[in-house]
Steps between C-alpha positions, in 0.01 A plus 500: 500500500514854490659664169798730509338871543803618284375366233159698511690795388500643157603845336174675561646504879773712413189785496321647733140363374411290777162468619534244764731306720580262243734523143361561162473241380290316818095686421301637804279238465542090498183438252584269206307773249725801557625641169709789298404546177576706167237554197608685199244532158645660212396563162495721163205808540521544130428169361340255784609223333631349793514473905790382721487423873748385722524442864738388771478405845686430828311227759678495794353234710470219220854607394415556131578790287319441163356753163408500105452679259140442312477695129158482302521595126235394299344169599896399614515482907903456576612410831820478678516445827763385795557400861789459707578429853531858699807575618657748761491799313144697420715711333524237236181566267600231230407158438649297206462762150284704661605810723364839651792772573392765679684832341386776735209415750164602415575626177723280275530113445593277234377178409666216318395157355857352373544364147639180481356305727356174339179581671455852434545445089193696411520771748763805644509794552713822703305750573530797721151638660544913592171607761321802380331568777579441899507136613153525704434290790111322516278405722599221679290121414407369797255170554423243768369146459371333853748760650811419332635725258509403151584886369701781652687624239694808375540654133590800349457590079662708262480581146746562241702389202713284392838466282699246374450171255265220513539185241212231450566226230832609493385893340608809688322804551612823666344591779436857446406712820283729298282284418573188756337534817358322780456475902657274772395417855682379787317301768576307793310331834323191548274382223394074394841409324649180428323130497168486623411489902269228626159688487377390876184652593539725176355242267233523690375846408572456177764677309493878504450728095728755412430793319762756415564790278877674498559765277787740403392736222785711372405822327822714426643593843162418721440144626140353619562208737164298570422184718146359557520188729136363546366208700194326286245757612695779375616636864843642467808356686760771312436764291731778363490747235766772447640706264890507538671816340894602543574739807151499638332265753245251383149600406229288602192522253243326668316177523571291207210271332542215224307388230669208344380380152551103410534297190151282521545195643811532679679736798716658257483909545483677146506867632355706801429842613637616841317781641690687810197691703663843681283672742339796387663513155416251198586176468829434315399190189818307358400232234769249507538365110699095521763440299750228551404234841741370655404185681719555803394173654623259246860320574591826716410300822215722658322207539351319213748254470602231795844452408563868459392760770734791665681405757500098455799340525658379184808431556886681528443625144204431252437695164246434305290634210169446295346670207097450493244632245230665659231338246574172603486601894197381698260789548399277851820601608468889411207516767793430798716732303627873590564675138688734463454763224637755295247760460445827324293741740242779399402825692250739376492825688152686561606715174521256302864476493667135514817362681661148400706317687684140504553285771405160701156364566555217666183290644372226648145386542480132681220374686187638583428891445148653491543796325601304195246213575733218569415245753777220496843497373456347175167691379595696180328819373192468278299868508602639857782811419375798561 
């Protein structure tokens, strides 16, 4: 039975954004993984006593739309999180208490986590992000796995700062844009969502490492965007580093290198230098100083949990929350765990003047790397950082 075309349409089609034959809301391509997704970190420069992130996405072809909101302070990890059925309209970035409205395109959104909600009791927040710099495409992400595509994928970043009020334990602060600030991302392409494939001839080679560094440093009105994407021998799949300033096109400063440092006996990265290598000039050192981790993998659904990963179907409406203490998480589970962090940033010039900056680190080091000495995926560090 072939459904009513009429009722592909939705308001997006009232514009002329079109990029094929098809409406909005039907994607160029048919694969299960395609996605559209918001990130959004935010948190206070002047005290870094805390680190929220929150993140939305669309799924078109497994007909979810789902997000959360994930806050660390202290050794408290709060998350709220929700899923819904996808409807008609794209236009329609909310799901349950939790809603992105965007204010003026490429330069204004707000953000709101309801109060009142019986699952949301320790957790809201409306909050307005303001870019400081342009909205700056990326290099795209693209990888193949016995020739089908398991990335091709779009994002752009921008920093900036935020206003408005956020309440945890039922305290509010204001969210002060002097001193709030922050950095969003919007992405969208094919990338592994929802529940697991059958592995086929995959299992078979064995399951693939991931190491990843992605970084936006904000000093003042400048912006250093980095992204190191290794496979385990260190070759590089992606790699960008740029400085983004207001009214000016993006500077590239070189190749950058890593040196992570680890707490013994574990994966977890303590601090690291970044070193950007320019051709004929010297090379450009930032040591990155971690403050609050954010453990960006635990009940937000990328991936650590079976009955909770993006783009899995729920149900109509499900809400749901959970409040964790980091001490009492298992560190196994940190080694399959991107972290984001909030991190303070340190330049020294060659005369001897120094720039500091705030920003994210986030990281990920799983599976074999040989720079760092690992050889498996659950092999901690004993004496290997650099």
């Amino acid at each position: 039975m072939t459904a009513d075309p009429r009722g592909s349409l939705s308001p997006l089609d009232d514009y002329p954004v079109h990029q094929t034959a098809e409406p909005i809301r039907r994607v160029a391509t048919s694969d299960r993984n395609f996605y559209d997704r918001y990130y959004f970190n935010c948190y206070p420069s002047d005290e870094a006593d805390l680190f929220l992130v929150v993140g939305l996405g669309q799924y078109p072809n497994l007909g979810v739309c789902d997000g959360f909101a994930v806050l660390r302070r202290g050794n408290d990890h709060i998350v709220v999180r929700a899923s819904k059925a996808l409807g008609t309209d794209r236009t329609d970035t909310a799901v349950g208490p939790l809603r992105v409205e965007v204010l003026a395109g490429l330069q204004r959104l707000r953000v709101v986590l309801e109060a009142g909600h019986p699952e949301t009791a320790d957790l809201s927040f409306d909050l307005t992000f303001d870019g400081d710099v342009p909205a700056t495409e990326e290099d795209p992400q693209k990888l193949r796995q016995l020739e089908r595509v398991v990335m091709d994928t779009s994002r752009f970043v921008q920093s900036g700062t935020w206003s408005g009020t956020l309440t945890v334990d039922g305290h509010s602060r204001e969210v002060d844009p002097e001193v709030w600030r922050g950095n969003r991302d919007r992405s969208w392409g094919v990338r592994p969502v929802g529940e697991a494939e059958p592995p086929g001839r995959k299992a078979a080679d064995g399951t693939p490492g991931f190491f990843w560094i992605y970084s936006v440093m904000q000093f003042g009105s400048d912006t250093i965007v980095v992204i190191v994407q290794e496979d385990d021998t260190g070759r590089r799949l992606l790699e960008e580093a740029i400085r983004i300033r207001p009214d000016t096109e993006p500077e590239w400063l070189g190749r950058p290198e890593h040196a992570l440092r680890f707490a013994p006996g574990t994966r977890t990265v303590t601090s690291a230098t970044l070193t950007f290598h320019r051709p004929g000039r010297d090379p450009l050192v930032v040591e990155c100083e971690l403050l609050v981790a954010n453990l960006l993998a635990i009940g937000t659904g990328y991936g650590l949990e079976p009955d909770w990963r993006h783009g899995m179907w729920q149900g109509d409406l499900v809400v749901q929350s959970l409040r964790r203490d980091t001490r009492e998480i298992d560190p196994a589970m940190l080694m399959f765990c991107p972290t984001d962090h909030l991190a303070r940033f340190h330049i020294t010039g060659g005369d001897g003047s120094a720039v500091v900056g705030t920003g994210l680190f986030e990281v990920a080091v799983i599976g074999p790397h040989r720079q760092y000495g690992f050889t498996g995926f659950v092999d901690a560090d004993e004496t290997r950082s650099p």
